[in-house]
KOLNUVEX-759076 format. One line per 8 residues: for each residue x, y, z of N, C-alpha, C. Coordinates in steps of 0.2 Angstrom, whole numbers, always signed. Layout:
N
X/Y/Z/X/Y/Z/X/Y/Z  ...
END
This chain:
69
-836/+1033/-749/-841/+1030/-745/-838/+1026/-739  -842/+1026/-734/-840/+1022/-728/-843/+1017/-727  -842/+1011/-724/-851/+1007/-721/-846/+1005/-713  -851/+1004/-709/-850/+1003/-703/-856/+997/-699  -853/+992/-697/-859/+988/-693/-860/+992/-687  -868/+991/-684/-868/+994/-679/-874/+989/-674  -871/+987/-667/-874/+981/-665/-881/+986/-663  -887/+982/-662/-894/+984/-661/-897/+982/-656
-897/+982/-652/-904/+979/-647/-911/+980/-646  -914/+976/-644/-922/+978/-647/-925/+976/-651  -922/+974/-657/-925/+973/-664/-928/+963/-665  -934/+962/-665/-936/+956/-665/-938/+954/-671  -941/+957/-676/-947/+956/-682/-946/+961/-687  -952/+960/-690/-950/+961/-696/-951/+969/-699  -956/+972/-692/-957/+977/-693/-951/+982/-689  -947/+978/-685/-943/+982/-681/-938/+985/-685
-936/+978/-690/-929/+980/-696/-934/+985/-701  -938/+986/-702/-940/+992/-707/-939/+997/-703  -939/+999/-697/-940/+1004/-694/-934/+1007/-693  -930/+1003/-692/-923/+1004/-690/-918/+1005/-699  -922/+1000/-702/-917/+1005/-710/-923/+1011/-713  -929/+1014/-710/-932/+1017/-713/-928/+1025/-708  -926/+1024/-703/-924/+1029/-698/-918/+1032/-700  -913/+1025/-703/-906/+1027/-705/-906/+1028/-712
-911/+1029/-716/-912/+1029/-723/-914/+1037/-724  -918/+1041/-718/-918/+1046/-718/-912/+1053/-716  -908/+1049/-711/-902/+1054/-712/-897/+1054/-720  -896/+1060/-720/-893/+1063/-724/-886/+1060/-728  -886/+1057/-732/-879/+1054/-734/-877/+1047/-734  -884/+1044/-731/-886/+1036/-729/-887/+1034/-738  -883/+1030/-739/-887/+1027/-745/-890/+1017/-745  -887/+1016/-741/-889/+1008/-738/-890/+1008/-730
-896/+1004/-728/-895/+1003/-724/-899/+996/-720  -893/+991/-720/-896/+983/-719/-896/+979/-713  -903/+978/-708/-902/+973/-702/-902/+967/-703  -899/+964/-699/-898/+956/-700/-901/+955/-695  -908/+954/-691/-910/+954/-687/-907/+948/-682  -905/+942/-684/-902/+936/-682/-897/+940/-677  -893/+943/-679/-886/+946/-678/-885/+952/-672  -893/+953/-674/-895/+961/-671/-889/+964/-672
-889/+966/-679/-884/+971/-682/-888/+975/-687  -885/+980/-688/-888/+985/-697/-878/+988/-699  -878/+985/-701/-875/+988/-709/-878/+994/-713  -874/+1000/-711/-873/+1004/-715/-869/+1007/-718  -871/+1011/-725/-866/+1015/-731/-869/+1021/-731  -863/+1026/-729/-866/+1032/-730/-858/+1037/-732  -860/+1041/-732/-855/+1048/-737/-852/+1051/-731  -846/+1050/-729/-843/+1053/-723/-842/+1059/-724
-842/+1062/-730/-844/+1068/-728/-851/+1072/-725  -855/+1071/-727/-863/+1074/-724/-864/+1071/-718  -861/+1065/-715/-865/+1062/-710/-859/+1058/-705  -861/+1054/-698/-855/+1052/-696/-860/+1046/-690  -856/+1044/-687/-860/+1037/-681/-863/+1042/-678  -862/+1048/-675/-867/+1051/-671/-873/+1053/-672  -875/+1054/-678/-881/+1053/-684/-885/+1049/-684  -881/+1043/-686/-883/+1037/-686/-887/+1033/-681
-882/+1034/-673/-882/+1032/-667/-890/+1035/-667  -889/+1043/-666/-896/+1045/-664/-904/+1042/-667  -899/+1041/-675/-909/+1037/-679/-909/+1034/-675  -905/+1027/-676/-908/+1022/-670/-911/+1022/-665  -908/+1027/-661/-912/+1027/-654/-917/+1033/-654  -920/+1037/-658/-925/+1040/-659/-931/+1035/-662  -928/+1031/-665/-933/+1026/-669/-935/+1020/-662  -932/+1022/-656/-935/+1015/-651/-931/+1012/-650
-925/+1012/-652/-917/+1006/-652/-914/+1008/-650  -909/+1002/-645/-903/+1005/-641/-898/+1003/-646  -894/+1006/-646/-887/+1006/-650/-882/+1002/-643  -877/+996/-645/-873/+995/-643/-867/+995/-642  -864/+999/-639/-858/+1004/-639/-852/+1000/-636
END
């Protein structure tokens, strides 16, 4: 298992971190996945095998979030 911070922009509330761990919860090989809204970060764990940041990247930002690169 891997976990990676990934910075977030856009996320304000409380509906925003469900959105954003409900997005990254749906890729394949996600097993956590935690926003610190404060921080505008999410913390994930996923199985480098099945999945990778470019996966990940795309939840986010099909869910409405810029990823900070």
């Amino acid at each position: 298992m891997a976990q990676v911070v990934i910075n977030v922009e856009g996320m304000s509330c409380g509906h925003c971190k469900m959105a954003v761990e409900k997005a990254l919860k749906q890729v394949g090989g996600v097993t956590e996945a935690v926003v610190d809204l404060a921080a505008k970060q999410v913390t994930v764990t996923y199985d480098e095998n099945q999945t990778g940041l470019a996966a990940l990247h795309a939840a986010i930002e099909e869910a409405g979030y810029d990823v900070v690169k």
